[in-house]
N, C-alpha and C positions, 0 to 999 in steps of 0.2 A: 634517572631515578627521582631526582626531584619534585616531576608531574607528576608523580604517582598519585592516590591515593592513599592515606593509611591505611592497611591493613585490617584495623582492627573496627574501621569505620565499613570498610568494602566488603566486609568478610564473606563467607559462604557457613549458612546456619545449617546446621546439625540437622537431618531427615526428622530423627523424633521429634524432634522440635519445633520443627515446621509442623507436623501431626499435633502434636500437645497444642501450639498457637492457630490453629483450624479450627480443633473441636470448638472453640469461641462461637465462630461462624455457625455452628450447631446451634447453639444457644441463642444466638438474634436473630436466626432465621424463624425460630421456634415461637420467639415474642412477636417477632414484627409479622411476619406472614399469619401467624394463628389472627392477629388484629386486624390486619387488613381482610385477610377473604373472610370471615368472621363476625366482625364487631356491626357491620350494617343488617347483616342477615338477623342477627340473635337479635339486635333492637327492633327491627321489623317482625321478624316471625314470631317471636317468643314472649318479648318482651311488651311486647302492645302498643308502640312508639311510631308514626309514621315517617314517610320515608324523608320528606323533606325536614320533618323536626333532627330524626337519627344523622341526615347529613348533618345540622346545622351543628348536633354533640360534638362530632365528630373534631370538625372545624375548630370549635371552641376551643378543643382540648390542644389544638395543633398551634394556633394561635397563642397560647400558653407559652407553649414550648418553645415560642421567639425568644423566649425573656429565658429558659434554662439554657438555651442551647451555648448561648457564651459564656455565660457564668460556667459552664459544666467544663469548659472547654479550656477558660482561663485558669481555672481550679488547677485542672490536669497539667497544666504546663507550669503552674509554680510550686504543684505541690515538692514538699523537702522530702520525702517519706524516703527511707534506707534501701526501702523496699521497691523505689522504681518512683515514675513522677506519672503512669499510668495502671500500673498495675495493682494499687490497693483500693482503685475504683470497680476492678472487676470482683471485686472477694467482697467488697462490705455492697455491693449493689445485688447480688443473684436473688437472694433470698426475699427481698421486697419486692421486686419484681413480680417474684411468681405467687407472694399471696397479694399480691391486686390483681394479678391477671385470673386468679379464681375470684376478689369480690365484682370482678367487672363483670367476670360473663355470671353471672346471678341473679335469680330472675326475682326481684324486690315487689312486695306488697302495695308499697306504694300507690298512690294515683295521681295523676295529673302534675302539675310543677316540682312536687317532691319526688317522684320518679325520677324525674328530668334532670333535673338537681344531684340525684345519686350517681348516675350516671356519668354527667356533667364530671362532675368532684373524683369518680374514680377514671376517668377517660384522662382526665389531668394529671393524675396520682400517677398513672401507669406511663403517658410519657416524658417525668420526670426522673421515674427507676431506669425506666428503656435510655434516654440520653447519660446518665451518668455510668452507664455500663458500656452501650453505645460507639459513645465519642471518644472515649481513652482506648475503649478496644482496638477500633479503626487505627486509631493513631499511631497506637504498638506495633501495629504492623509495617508503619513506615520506620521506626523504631531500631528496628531489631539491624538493618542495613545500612547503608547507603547507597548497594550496588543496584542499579536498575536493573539488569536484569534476574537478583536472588528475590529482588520483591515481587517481578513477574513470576515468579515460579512460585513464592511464597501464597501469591493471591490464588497461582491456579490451582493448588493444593487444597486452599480456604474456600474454595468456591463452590469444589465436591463434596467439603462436608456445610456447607450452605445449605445445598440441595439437600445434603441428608436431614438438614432442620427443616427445610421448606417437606417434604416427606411430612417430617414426625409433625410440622403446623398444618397441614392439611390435608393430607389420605388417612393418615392416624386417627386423625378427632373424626372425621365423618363416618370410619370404619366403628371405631370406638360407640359415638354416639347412636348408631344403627345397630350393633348388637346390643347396648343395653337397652333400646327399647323391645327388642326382640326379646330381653330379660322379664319386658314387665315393667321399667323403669317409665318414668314420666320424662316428654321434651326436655325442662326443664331440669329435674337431674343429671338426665344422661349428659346433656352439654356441661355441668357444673364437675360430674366424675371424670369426663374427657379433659377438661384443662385441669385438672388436679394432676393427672398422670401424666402428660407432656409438660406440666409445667416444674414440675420435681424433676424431669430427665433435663428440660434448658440450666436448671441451677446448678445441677451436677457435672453437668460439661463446660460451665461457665469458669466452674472453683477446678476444673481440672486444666482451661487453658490459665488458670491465674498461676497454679502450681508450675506448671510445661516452663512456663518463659521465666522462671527464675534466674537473676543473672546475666539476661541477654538482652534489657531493656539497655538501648545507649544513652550517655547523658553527654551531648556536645555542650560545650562552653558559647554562649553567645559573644559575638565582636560587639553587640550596643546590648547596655543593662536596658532592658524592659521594665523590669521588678512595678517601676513607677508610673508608668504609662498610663493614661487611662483610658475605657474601653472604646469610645467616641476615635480616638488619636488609631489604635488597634484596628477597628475596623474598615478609616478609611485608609488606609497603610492595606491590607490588604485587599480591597474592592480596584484598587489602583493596580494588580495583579491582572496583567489580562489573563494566562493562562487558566488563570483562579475561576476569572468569570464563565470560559468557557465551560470549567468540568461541573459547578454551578450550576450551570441552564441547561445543561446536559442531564443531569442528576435530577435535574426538576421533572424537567419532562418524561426520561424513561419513568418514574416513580408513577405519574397519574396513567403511564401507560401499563405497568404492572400491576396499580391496584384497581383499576379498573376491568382487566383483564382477571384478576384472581378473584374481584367480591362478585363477576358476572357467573361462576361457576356453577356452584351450588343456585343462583335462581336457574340459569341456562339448563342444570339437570336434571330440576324438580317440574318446570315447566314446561321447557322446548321438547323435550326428551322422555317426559311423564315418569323417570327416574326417581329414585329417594337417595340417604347420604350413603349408604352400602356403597353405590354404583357411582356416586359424585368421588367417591376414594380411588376410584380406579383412575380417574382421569387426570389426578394431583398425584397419582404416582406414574403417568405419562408425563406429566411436566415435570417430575423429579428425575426420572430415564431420559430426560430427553435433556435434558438441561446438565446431568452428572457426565453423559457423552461429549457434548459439548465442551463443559469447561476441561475435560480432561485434554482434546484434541487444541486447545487454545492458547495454555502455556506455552508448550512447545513452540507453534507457530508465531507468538508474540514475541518469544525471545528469538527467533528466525528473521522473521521479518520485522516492522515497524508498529508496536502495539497499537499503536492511532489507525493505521492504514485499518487492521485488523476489526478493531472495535467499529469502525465505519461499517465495516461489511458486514458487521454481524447486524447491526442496530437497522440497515438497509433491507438484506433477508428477511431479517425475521418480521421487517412490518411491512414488508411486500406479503409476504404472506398471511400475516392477517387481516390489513384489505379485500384481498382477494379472497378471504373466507367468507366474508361477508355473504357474496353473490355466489358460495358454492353450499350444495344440501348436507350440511351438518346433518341428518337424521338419527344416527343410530348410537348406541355409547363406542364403540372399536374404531369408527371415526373422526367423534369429538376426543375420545384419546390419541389416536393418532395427530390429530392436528393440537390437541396441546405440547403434544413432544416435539412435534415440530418447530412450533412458536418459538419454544428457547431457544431460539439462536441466539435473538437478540437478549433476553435476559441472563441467559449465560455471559455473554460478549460483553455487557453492563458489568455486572458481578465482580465478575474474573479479572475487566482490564482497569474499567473508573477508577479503582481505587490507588492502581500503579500511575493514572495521569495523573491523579490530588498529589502522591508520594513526592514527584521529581517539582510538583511547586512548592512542597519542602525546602529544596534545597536551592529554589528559583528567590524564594522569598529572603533567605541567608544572605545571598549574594545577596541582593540588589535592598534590605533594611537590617542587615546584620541583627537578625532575630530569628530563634526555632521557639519557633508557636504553633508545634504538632498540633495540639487539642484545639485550640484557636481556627484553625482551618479546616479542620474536620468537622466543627461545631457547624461552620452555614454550612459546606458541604452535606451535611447531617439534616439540615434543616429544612435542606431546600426538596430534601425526597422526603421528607414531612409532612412539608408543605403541599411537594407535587401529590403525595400521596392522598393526602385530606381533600384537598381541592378536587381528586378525583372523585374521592368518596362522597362528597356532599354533588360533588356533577352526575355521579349514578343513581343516589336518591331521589335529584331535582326530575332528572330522565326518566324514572319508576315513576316518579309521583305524576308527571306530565303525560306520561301511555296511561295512566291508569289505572296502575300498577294495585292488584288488591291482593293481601298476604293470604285474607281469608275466604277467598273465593276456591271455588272447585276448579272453577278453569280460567286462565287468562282469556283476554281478548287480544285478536291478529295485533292490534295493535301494541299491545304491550309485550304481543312475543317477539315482533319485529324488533322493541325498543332492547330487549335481553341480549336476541343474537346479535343487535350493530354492538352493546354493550361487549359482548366475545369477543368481535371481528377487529371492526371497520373501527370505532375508537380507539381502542388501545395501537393498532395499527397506524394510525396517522401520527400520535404522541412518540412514539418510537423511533417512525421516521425522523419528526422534528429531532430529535436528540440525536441522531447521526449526521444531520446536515450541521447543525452544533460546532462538534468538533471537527468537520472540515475546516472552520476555522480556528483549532488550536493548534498554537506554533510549536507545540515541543517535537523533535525528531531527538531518536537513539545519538547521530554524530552531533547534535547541537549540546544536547544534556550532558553527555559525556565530554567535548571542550567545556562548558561549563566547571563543569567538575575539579576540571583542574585548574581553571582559574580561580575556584572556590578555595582550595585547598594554599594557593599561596595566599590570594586575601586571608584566612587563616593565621598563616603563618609572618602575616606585616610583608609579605614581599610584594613585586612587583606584578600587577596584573593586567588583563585588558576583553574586554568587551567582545572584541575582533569575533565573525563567524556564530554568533550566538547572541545578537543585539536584539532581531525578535522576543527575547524571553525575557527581558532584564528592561525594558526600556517604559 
């Protein structure tokens, strides 16, 4: 009995509860995806910004968010609040979020550097609401357990209503913004009434998972006071984490592989395809069907087998298959749907498992610095698909701008329609793989983390421990 675990640490979370702490995943799928397939398109088409300036916004703003993501992170882990040490970040963040993400996409008067500047300023604005919502949500999720396999079940739950946010951030607005022109409305409204109305549904599922997890956030006691630490000491204390660095450069890479992948859509269907946004909705709701199947058949099998083995194979699939899209005739829209639902393997397999490998260095980092610095680790984890994300973003402008790329042209040229489909294919494809080969080499397995666990539990308790059979994790 001993080894056990406590009960109240292992526990098994309540079905609704798991539901109420998902719909979250609703909510940042709805901010981050609506930005990512989004924010280059409206700079470019709408906004009158080219493509290499819009990447360099983009950047800027991500670059910013160096400097919030540990402040956000350290915040969350010392806050006292009665109310949980992350969950009064998700209640006082919704509501700011979603009035920037309507002054972002707003098509300003402006000209020339003061445009730039607004943009600039609100591209900032919006990834400092996104990270202080963000990074304590993620973190809650490790939170709520300590059993690795309730967290696997807890993300695969979180990951179907992802997809339902990746849904309402990108089949919605382009469905949305194609009937109100069809109203009579101007581009530039319809995009401005489209994030009004997805961005009132992210705040209302955000204050709904704040409400769900009442209660269930855990507050373990730390074996060394942190309180005094400061963030330099912090950070290299964890980069000294190997498991940390693989989920890290993992996290990076799928990121430039899904946002490059999601902001190539809507050009891919306006110009490869001669499509408008009506018919770009169809194909964001094949990556929402394809991706909802997925994470659904994933849980299971990660708590079956070895979540790592799992996530390899998904991240492998799915960028085998966009490779090889590259060299096949994407023509018609039942096609490029088809093969976007396909694609989610790997971004489901991302989604669903990443977050369960960040969880168990939780409790990798306890053992081996006697310190829970949830938010702290989810912060670069946070950062680093920020970063991957941006650094795609400004690599698919650079790639626009380099084909040719003219927003206000009738028709592209061969060469810039070739640059759009590798933009589908063959890029995101190769980033994806990188990110599976990744965590071939991270050491965590199910039998390692669980002896951990219980040598965690006597270091806890002042007793006697040992390393034995689990020295890859801790060393």
């Amino acid at each position: 009995m001993k080894d056990k675990i406590p009960l109240e640490l292992n526990r098994h979370i309540p079905f609704k509860t798991k539901i109420g702490y998902s719909l979250g995943g609703t909510g940042d799928a709805i901010a981050y995806d609506f930005i990512g397939s989004f924010l280059l398109f409206f700079l470019t088409d709408l906004a009158g910004i080219s493509p290499a300036i819009a990447g360099t916004i983009i950047g800027v703003a991500v670059l910013w968010d160096a400097i919030t993501d540990p402040i956000i992170g350290m915040l969350s882990d010392r806050c006292k609040s009665k109310y949980g040490k992350k969950r009064p970040f998700l209640l006082f963040s919704a509501i700011p979020l979603v009035v920037i993400m309507i002054m972002l996409f707003h098509v300003v008067g402006f000209d020339g550097n003061a445009k730039v500047a607004y943009y600039v300023i609100f591209a900032m604005l919006f990834w400092t609401a996104y990270t202080a919502f963000n990074i304590p949500y993620f973190a809650l999720g490790g939170c709520l357990t300590t059993n690795t396999d309730e967290r696997t079940r807890i993300r695969s739950i979180a990951q179907v209503f992802n997809f339902i946010g990746v849904f309402f951030a990108s089949a919605v607005p382009t469905f949305l913004v194609g009937t109100f022109q069809n109203m009579g409305y101007s581009d530039a409204d319809s995009w401005q009434y489209a994030v009004i109305i997805i961005g009132a549904i992210a705040a209302v599922v955000i204050l709904v998972s704040w409400n769900a997890t009442r209660g269930y956030e855990l507050d373990i006691e730390e074996t060394t006071d942190s309180t005094h630490d400061n963030i330099f000491k912090e950070i290299k204390e964890v980069l000294c984490l190997r498991p940390y660095l693989n989920v890290l450069f993992s996290q990076l890479l799928f990121y430039a592989s899904y946002t490059i992948s999601s902001a190539s859509i809507l050009y891919f269907t306006e110009n490869n395809l001669g499509l408008g946004e009506t018919q770009a909705s169809l194909i964001y709701t094949g990556v929402t069907a394809g991706g909802i199947i997925v994470a659904l058949l994933l849980g299971p099998l990660a708590v079956k087998f070895d979540k790592r083995a799992v996530y390899i194979a998904c991240m492998f699939l799915g960028g085998a298959i966009m490779v090889i899209g590259k060299f096949l005739p994407i023509e018609t829209l039942g096609v490029a749907i088809f093969f976007a639902a396909v694609i989610n393997i790997g971004s489901a397999g991302h989604w669903t498992l990443s977050y369960t490998l960040l969880y168990d260095v939780f409790e990798i980092d306890e053992f081996k610095n006697g310190k829970r610095r949830e938010g702290f680790l989810m912060a670069f984890f946070s950062f680093c698909g920020k970063l991957g994300g941006a650094a795609a973003g400004a690599l698919t402008g650079f790639i626009l701008e380099f084909a040719n790329y003219n927003a206000s042209a009738a028709a592209q040229t061969p060469e810039a329609l070739a640059a759009i489909k590798s933009l589908f294919t063959f890029w995101p494809g190769l980033f994806c793989l990188a990110a599976g080969v990744i965590i071939l080499l991270y050491p965590v397995t199910k039998p390692r983390f669980l002896l951990m666990m219980k040598n965690l539990e006597l270091k806890r308790q002042g007793k006697e421990y040992t390393t034995e059979g689990f020295e890859k994790l801790v060393r």
